[in-house]
mmCIF file of the N, C-alpha and C atoms, coordinates in Angstrom:
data_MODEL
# 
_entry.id   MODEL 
# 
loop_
_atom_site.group_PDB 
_atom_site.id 
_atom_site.type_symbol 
_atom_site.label_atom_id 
_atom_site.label_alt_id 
_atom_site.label_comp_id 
_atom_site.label_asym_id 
_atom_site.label_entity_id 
_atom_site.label_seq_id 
_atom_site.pdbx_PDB_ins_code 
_atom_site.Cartn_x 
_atom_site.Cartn_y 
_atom_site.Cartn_z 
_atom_site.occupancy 
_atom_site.B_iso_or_equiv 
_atom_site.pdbx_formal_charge 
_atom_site.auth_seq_id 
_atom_site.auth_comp_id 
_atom_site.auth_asym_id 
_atom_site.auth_atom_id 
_atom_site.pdbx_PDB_model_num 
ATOM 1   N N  . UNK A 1 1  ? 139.848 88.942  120.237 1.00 0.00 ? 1  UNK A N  1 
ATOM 2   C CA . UNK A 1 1  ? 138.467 88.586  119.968 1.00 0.00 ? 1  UNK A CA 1 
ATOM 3   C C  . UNK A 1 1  ? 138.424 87.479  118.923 1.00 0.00 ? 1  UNK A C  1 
ATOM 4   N N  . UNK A 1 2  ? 137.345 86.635  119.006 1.00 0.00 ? 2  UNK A N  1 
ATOM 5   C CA . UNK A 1 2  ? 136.965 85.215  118.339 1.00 0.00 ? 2  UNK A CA 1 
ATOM 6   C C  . UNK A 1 2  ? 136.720 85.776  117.319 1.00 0.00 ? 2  UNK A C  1 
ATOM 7   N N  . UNK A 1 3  ? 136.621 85.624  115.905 1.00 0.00 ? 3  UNK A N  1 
ATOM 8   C CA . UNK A 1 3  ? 135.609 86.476  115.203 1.00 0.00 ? 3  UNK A CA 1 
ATOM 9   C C  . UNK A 1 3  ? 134.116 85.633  115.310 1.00 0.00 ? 3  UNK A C  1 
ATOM 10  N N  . UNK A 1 4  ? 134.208 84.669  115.849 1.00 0.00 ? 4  UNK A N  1 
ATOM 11  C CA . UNK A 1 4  ? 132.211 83.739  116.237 1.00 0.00 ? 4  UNK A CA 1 
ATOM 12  C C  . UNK A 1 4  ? 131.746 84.465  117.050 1.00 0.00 ? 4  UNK A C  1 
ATOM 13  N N  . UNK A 1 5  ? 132.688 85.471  118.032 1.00 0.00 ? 5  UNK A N  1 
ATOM 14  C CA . UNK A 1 5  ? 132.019 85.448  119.212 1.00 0.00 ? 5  UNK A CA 1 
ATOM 15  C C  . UNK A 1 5  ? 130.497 87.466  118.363 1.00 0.00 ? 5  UNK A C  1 
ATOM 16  N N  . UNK A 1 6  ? 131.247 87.282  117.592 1.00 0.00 ? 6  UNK A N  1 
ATOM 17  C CA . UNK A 1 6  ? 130.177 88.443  117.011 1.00 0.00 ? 6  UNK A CA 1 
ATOM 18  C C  . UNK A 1 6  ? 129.226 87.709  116.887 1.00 0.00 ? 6  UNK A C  1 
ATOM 19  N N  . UNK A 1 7  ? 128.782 86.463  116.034 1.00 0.00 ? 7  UNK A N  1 
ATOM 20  C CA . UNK A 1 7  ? 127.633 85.512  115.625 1.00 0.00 ? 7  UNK A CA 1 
ATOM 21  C C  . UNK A 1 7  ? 127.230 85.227  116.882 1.00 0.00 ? 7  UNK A C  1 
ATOM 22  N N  . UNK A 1 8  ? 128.278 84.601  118.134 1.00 0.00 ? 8  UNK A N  1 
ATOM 23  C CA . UNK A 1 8  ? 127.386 84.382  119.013 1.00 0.00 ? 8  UNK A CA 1 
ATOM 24  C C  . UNK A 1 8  ? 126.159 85.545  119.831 1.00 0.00 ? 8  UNK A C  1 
ATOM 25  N N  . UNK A 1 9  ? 126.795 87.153  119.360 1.00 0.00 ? 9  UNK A N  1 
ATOM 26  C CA . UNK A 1 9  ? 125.834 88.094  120.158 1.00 0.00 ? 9  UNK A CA 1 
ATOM 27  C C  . UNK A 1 9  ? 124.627 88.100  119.798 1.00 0.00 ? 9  UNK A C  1 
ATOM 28  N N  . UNK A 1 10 ? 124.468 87.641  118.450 1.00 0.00 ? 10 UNK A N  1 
ATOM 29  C CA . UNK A 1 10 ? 123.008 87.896  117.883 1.00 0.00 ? 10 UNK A CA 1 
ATOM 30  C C  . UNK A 1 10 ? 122.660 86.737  117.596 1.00 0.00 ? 10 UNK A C  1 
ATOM 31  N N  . UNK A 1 11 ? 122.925 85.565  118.374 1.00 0.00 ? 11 UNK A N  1 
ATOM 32  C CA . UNK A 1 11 ? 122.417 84.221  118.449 1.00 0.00 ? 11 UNK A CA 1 
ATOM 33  C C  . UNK A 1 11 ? 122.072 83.675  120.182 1.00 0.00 ? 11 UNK A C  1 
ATOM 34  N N  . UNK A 1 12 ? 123.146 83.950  121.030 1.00 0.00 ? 12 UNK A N  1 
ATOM 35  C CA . UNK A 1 12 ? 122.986 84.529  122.374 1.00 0.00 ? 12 UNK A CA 1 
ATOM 36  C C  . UNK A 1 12 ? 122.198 84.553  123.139 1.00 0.00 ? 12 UNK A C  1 
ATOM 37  N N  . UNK A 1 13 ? 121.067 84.749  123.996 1.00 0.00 ? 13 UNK A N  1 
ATOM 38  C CA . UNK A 1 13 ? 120.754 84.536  124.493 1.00 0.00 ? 13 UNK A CA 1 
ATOM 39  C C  . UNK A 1 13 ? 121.031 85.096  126.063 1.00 0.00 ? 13 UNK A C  1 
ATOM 40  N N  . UNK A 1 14 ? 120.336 86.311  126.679 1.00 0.00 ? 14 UNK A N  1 
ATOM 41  C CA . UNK A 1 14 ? 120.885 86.192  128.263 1.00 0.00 ? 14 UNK A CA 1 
ATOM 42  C C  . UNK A 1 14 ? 120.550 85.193  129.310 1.00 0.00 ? 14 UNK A C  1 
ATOM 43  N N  . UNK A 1 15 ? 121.326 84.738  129.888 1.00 0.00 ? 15 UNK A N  1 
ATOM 44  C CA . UNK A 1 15 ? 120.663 83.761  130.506 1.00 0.00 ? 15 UNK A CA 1 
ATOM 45  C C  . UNK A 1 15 ? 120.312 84.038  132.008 1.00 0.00 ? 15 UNK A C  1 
ATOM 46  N N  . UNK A 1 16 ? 120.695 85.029  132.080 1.00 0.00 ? 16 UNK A N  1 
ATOM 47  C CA . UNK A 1 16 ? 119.795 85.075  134.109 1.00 0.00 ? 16 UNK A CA 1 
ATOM 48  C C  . UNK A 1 16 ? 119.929 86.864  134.014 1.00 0.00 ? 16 UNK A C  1 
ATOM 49  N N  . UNK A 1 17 ? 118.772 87.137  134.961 1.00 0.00 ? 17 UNK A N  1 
ATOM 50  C CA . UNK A 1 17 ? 118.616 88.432  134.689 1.00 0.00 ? 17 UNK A CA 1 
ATOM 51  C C  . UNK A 1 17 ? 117.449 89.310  134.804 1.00 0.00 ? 17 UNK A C  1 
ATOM 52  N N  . UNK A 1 18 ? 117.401 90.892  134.877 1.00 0.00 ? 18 UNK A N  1 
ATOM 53  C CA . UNK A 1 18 ? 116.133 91.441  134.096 1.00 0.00 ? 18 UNK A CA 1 
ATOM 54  C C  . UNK A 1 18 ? 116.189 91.230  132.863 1.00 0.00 ? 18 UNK A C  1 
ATOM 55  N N  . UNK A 1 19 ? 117.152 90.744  131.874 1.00 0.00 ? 19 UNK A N  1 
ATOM 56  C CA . UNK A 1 19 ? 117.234 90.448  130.469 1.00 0.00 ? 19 UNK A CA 1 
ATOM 57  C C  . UNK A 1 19 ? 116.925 89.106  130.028 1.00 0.00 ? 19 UNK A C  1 
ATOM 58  N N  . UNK A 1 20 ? 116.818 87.991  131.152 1.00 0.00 ? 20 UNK A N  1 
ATOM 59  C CA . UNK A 1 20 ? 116.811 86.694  130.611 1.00 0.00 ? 20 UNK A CA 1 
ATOM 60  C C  . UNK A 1 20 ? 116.264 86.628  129.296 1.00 0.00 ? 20 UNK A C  1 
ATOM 61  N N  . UNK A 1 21 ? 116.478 86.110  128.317 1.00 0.00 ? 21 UNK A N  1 
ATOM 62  C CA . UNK A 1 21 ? 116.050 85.332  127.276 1.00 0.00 ? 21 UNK A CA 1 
ATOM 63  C C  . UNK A 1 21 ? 115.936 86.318  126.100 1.00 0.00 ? 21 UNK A C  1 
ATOM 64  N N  . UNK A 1 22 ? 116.660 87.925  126.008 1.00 0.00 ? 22 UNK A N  1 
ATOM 65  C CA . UNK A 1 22 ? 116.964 88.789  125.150 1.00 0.00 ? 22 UNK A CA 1 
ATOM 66  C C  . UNK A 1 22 ? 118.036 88.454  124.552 1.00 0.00 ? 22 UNK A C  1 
ATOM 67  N N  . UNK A 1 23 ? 118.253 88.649  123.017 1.00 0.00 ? 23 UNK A N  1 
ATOM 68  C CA . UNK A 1 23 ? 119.753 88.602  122.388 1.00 0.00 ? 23 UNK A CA 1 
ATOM 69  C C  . UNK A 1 23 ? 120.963 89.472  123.301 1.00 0.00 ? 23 UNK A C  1 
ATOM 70  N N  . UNK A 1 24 ? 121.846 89.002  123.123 1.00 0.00 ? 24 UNK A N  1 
ATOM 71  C CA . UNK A 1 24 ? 123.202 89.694  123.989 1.00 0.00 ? 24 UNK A CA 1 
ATOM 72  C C  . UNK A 1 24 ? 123.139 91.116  123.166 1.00 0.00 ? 24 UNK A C  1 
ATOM 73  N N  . UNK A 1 25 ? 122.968 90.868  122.054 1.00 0.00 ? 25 UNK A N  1 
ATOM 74  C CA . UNK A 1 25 ? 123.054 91.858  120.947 1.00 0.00 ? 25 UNK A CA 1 
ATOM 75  C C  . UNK A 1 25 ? 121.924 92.848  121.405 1.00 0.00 ? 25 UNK A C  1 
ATOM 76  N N  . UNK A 1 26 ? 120.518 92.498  121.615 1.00 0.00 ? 26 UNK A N  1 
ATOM 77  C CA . UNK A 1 26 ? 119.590 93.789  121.986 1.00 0.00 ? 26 UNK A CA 1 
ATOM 78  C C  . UNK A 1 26 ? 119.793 94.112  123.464 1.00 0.00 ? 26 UNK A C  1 
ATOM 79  N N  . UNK A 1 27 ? 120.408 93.652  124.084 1.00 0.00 ? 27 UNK A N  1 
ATOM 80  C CA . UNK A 1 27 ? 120.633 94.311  125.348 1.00 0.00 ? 27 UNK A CA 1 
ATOM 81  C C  . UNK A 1 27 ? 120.242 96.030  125.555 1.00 0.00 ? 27 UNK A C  1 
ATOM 82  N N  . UNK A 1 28 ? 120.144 96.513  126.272 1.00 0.00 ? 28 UNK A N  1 
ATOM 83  C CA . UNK A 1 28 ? 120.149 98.266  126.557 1.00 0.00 ? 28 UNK A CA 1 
ATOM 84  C C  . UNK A 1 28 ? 121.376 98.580  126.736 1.00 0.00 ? 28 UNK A C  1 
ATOM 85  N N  . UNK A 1 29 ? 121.520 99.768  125.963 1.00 0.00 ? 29 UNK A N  1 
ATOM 86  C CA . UNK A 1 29 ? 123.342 99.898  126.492 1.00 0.00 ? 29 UNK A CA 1 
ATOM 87  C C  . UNK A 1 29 ? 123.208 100.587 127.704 1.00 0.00 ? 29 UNK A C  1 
ATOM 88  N N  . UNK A 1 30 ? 122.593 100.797 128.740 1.00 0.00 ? 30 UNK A N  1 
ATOM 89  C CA . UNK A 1 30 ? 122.563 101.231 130.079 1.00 0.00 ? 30 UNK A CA 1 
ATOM 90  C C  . UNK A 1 30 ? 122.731 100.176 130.856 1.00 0.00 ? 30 UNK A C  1 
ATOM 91  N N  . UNK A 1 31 ? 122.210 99.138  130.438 1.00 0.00 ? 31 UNK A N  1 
ATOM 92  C CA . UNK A 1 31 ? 122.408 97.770  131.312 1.00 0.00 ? 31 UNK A CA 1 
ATOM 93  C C  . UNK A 1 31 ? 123.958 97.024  130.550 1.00 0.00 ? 31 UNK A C  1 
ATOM 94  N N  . UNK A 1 32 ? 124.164 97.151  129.693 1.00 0.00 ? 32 UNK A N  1 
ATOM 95  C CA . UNK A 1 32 ? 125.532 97.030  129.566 1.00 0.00 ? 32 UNK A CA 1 
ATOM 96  C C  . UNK A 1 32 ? 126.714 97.713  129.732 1.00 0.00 ? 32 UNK A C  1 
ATOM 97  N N  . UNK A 1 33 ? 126.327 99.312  130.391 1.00 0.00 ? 33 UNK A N  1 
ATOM 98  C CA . UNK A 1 33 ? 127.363 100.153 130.838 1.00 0.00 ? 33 UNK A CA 1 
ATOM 99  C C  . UNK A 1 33 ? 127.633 100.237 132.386 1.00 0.00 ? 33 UNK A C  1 
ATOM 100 N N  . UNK A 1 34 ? 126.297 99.391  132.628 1.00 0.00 ? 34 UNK A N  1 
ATOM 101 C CA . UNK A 1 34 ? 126.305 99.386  134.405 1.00 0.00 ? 34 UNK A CA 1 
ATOM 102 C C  . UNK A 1 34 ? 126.653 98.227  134.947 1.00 0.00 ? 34 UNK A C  1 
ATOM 103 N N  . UNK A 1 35 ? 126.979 97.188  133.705 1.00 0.00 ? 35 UNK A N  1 
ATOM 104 C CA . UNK A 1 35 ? 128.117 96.131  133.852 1.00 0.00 ? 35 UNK A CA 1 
ATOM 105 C C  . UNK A 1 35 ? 129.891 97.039  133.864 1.00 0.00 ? 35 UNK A C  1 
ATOM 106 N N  . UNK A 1 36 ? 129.952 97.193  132.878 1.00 0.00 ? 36 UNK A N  1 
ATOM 107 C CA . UNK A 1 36 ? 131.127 98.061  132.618 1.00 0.00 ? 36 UNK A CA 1 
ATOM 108 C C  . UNK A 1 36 ? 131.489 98.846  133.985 1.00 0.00 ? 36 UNK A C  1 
ATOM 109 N N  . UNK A 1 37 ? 130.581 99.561  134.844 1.00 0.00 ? 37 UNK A N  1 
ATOM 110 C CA . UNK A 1 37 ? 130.743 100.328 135.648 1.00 0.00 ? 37 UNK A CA 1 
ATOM 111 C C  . UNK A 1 37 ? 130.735 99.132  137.303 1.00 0.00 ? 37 UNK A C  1 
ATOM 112 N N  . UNK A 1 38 ? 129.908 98.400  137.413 1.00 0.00 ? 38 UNK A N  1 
ATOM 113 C CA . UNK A 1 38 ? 129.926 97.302  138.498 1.00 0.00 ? 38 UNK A CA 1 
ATOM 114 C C  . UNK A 1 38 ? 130.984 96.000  138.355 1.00 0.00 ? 38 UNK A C  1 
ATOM 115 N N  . UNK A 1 39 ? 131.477 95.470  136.847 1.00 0.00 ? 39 UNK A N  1 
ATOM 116 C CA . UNK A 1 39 ? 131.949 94.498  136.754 1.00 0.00 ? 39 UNK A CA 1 
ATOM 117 C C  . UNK A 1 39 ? 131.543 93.596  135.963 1.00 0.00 ? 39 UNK A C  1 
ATOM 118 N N  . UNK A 1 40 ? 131.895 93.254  134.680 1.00 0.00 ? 40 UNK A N  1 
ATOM 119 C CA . UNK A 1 40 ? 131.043 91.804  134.035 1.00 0.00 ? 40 UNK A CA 1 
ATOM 120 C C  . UNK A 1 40 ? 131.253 90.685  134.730 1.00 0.00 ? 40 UNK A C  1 
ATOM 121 N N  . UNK A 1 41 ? 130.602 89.950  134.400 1.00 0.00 ? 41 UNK A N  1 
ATOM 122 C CA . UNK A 1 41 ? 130.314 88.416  135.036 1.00 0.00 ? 41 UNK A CA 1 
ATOM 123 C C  . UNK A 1 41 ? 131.738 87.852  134.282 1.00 0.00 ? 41 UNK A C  1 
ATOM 124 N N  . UNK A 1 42 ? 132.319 86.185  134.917 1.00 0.00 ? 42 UNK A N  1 
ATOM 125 C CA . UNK A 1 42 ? 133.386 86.034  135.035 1.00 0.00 ? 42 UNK A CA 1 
ATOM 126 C C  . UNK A 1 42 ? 133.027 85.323  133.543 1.00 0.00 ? 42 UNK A C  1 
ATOM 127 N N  . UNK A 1 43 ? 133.836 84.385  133.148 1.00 0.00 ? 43 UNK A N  1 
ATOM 128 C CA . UNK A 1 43 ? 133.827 83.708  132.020 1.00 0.00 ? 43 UNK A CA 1 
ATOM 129 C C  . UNK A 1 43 ? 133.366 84.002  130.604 1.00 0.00 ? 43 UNK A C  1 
ATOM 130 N N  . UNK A 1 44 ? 132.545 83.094  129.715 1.00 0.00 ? 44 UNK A N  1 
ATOM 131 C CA . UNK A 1 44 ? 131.819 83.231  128.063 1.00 0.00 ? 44 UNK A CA 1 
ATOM 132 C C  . UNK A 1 44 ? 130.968 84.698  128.339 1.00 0.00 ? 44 UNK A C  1 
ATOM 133 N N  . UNK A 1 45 ? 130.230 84.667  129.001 1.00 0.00 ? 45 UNK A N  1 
ATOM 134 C CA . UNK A 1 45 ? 129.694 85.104  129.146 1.00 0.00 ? 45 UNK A CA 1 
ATOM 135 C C  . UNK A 1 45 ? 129.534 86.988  129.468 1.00 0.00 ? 45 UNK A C  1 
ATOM 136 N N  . UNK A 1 46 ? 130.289 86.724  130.620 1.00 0.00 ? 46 UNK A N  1 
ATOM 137 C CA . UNK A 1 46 ? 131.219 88.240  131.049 1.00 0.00 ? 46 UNK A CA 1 
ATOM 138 C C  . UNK A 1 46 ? 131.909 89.134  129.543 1.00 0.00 ? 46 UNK A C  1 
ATOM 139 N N  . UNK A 1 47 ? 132.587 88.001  128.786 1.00 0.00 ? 47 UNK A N  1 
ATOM 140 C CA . UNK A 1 47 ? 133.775 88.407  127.823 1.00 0.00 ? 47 UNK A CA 1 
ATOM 141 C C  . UNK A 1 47 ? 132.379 88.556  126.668 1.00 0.00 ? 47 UNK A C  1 
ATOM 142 N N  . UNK A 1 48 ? 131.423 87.891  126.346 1.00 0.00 ? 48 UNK A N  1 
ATOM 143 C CA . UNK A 1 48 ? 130.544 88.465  125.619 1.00 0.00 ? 48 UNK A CA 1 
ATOM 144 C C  . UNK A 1 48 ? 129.521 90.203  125.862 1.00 0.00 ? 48 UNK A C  1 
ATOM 145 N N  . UNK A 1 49 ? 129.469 90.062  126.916 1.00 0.00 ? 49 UNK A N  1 
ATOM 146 C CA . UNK A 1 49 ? 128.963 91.143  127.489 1.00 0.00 ? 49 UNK A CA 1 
ATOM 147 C C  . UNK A 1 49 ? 129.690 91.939  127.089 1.00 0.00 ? 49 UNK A C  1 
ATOM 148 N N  . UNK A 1 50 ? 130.934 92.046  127.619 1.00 0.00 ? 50 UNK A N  1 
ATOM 149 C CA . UNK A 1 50 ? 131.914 93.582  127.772 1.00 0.00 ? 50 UNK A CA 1 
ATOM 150 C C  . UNK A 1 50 ? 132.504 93.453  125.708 1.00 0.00 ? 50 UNK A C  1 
ATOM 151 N N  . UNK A 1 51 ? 132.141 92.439  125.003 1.00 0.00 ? 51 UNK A N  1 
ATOM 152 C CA . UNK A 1 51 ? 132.396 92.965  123.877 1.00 0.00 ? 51 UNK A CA 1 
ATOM 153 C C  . UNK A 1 51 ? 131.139 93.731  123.662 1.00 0.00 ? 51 UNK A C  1 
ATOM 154 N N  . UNK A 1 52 ? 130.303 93.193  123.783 1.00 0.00 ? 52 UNK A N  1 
ATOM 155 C CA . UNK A 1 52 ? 128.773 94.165  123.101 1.00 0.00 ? 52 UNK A CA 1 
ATOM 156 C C  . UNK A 1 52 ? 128.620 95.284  124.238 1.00 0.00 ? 52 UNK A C  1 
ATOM 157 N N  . UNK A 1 53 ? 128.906 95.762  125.255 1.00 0.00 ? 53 UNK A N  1 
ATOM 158 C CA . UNK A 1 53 ? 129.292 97.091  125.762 1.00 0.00 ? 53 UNK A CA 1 
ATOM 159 C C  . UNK A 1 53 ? 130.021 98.049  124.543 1.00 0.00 ? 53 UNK A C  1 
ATOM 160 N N  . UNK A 1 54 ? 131.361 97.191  124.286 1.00 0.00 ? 54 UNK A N  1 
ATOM 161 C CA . UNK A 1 54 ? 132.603 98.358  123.637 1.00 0.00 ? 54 UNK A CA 1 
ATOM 162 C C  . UNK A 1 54 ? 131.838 98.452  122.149 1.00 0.00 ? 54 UNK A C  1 
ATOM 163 N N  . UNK A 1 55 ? 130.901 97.499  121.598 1.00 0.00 ? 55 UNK A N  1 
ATOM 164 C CA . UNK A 1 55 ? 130.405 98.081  120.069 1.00 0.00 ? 55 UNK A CA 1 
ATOM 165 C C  . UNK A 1 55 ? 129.331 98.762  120.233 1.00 0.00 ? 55 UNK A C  1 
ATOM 166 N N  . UNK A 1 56 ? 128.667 98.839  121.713 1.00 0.00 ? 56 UNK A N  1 
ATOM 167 C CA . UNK A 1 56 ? 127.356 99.979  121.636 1.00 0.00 ? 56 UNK A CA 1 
ATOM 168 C C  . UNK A 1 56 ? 127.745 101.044 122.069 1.00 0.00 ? 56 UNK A C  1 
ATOM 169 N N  . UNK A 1 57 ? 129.247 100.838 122.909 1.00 0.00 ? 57 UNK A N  1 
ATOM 170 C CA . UNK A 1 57 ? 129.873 101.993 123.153 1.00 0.00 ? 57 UNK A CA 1 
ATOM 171 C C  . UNK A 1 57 ? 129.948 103.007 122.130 1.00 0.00 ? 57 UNK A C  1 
ATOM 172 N N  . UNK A 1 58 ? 130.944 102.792 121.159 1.00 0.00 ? 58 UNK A N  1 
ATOM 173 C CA . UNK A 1 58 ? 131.012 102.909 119.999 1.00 0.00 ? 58 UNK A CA 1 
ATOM 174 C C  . UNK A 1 58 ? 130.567 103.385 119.077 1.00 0.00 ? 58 UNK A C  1 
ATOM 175 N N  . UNK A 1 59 ? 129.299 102.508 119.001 1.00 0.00 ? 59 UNK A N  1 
ATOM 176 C CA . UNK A 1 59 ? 127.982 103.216 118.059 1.00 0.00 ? 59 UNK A CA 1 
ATOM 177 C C  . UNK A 1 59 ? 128.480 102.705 117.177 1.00 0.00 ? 59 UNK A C  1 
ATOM 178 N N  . UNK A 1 60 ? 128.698 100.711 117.108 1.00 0.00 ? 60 UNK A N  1 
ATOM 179 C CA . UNK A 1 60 ? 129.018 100.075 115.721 1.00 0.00 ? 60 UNK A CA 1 
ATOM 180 C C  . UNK A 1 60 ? 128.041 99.194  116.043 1.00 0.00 ? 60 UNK A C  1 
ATOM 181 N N  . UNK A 1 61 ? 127.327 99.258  116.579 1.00 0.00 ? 61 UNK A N  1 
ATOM 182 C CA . UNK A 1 61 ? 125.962 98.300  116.446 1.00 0.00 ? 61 UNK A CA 1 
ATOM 183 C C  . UNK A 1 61 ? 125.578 97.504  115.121 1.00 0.00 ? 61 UNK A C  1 
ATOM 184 N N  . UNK A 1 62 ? 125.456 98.584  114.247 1.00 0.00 ? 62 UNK A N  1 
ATOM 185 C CA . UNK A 1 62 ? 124.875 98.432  112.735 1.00 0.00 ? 62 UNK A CA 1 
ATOM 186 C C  . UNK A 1 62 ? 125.884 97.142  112.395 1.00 0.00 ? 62 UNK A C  1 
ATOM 187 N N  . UNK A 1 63 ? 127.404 97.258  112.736 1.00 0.00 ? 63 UNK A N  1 
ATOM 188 C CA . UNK A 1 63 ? 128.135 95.943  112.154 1.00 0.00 ? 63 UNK A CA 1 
ATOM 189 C C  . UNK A 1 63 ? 127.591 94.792  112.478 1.00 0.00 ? 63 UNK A C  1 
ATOM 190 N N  . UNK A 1 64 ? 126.734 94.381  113.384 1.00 0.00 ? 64 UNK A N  1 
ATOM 191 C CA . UNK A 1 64 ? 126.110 93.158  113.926 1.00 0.00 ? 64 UNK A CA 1 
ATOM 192 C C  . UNK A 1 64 ? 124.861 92.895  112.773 1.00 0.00 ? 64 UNK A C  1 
ATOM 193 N N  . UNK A 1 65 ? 124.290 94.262  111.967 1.00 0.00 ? 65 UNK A N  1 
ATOM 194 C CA . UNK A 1 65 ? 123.126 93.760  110.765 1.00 0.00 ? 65 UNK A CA 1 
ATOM 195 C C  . UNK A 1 65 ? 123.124 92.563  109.702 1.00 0.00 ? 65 UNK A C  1 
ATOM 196 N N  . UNK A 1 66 ? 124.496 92.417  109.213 1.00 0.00 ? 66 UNK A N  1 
ATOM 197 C CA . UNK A 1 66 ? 124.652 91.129  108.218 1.00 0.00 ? 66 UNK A CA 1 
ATOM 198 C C  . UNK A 1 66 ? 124.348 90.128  109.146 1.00 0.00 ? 66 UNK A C  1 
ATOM 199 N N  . UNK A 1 67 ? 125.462 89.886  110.238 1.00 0.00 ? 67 UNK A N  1 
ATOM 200 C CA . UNK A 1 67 ? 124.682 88.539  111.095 1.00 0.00 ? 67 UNK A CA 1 
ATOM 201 C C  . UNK A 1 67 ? 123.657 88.450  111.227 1.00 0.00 ? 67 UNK A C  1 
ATOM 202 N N  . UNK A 1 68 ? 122.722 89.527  111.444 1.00 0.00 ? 68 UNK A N  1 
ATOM 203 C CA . UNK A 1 68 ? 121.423 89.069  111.604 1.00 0.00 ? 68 UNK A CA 1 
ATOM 204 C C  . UNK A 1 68 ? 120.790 88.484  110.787 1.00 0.00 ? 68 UNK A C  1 
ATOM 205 N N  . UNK A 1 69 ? 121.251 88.938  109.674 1.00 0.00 ? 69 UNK A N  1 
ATOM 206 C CA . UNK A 1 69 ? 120.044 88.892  108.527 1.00 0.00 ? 69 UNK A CA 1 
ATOM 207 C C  . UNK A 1 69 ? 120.855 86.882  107.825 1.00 0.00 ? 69 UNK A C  1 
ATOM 208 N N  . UNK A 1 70 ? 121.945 86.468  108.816 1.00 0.00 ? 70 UNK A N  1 
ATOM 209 C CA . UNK A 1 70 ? 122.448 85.281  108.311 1.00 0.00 ? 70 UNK A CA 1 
ATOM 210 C C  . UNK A 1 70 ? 121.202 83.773  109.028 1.00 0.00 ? 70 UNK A C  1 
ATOM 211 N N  . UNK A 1 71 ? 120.725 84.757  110.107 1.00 0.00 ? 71 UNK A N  1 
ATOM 212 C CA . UNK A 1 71 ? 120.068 83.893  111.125 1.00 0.00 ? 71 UNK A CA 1 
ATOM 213 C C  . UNK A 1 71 ? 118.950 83.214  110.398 1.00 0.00 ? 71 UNK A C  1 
# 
């Protein structure tokens, strides 16, 4: 893992979707587990997804709060 690619979740942006135009970071973790379960998308994008899956997995969400508050 990048360590930007954390800044990029809560800067992010989805770009096609029922989520278009939500932070990667507020995503639903149901819609990010039913990636996990169907497949993420290929590339930046995919590899951003399936990181913010494994930290809502997790239940480290809260580590994404300083970035926010950098925005």
């Amino acid at each position: 893992m990048n360590p930007d690619d954390l800044q990029r979740l809560v800067t992010l942006a989805m770009p096609y979707g029922k989520y278009k135009g939500r932070l990667i970071a507020d995503l639903p973790g149901d819609y990010l587990n039913w990636f996990a379960r169907k497949g993420f998308p290929a590339g930046d994008i995919g590899r951003l997804l399936q990181l913010m899956q494994e930290i809502d997995h997790n239940g480290l969400s809260a580590l994404l709060e300083p970035l926010r508050k950098k925005r």
